[in-house]
C-alpha positions as CSV (number, residue, x, y, z in Angstrom):
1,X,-111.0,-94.3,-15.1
2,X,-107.3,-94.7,-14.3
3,X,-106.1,-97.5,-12.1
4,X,-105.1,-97.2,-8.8
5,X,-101.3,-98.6,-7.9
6,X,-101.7,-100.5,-4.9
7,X,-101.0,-99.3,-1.4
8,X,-99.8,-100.7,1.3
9,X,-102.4,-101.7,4.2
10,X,-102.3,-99.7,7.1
11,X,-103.1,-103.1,9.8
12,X,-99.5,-104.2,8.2
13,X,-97.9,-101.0,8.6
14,X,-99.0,-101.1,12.3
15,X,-97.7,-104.8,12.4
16,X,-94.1,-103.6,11.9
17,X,-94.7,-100.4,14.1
18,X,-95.6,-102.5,16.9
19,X,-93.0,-105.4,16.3
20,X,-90.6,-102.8,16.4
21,X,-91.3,-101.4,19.0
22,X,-91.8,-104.7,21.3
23,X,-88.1,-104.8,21.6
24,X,-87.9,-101.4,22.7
25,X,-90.2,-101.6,25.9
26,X,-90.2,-104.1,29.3
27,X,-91.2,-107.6,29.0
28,X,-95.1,-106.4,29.6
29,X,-95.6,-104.1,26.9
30,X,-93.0,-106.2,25.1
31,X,-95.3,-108.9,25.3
32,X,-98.6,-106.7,24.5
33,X,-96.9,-105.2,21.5
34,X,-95.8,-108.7,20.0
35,X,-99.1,-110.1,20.1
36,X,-100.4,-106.6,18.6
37,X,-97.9,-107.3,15.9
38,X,-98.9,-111.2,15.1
39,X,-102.7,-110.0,14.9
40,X,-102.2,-107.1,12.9
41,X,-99.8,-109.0,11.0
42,X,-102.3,-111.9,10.5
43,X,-105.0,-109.3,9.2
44,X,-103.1,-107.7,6.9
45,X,-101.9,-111.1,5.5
46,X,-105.7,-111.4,4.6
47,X,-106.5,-107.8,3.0
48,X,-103.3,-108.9,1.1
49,X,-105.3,-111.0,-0.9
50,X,-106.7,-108.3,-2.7
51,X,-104.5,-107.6,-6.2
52,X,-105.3,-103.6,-5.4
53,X,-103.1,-103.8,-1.7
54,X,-99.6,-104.6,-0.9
55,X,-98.3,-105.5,2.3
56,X,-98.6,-109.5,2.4
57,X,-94.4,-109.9,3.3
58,X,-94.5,-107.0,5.6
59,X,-97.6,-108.7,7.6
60,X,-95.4,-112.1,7.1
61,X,-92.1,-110.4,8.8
62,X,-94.3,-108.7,11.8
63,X,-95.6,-111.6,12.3
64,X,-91.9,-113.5,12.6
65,X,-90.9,-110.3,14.7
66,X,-93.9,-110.7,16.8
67,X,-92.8,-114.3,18.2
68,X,-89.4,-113.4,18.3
69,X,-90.6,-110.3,20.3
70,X,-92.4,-112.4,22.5
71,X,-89.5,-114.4,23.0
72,X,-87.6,-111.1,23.7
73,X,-90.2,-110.2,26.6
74,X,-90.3,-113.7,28.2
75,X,-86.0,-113.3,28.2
76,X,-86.7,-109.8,29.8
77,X,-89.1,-111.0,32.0
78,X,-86.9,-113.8,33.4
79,X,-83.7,-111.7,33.9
């Protein structure tokens, strides 16, 4: 049986989607999205583990996006 080349995890490809997207919304969703993005990002950091998925620096950077995107919504939310 061949081996499978390892795939990213789809709960870090939603991390970045989401981080992303914080910066793109008001300070609400802004907020709702970066805390999307540090759980995703957390989860994927753990299905990371495995040697047959990828995605464990993707997860890390959402995760660093995440708080800066929460940092991004509390700015917003200020002003």
């Amino acid at each position: 049986m061949p081996e499978q080349a390892p795939s990213y995890s789809v709960p870090s490809i939603l991390a970045v989607i989401a981080a992303i997207g914080s910066f793109f919304v008001g300070a609400g969703w802004g907020f709702v999205l970066a805390l999307c993005a540090m759980v995703l990002g957390l989860i994927g950091l753990v299905i990371a583990i495995s040697p047959r998925v990828r995605g464990g620096f993707i997860s890390l950077v959402s995760i660093i996006a995440g708080l800066i995107g929460i940092l991004a919504a509390i700015v917003k939310l200020i002003l």
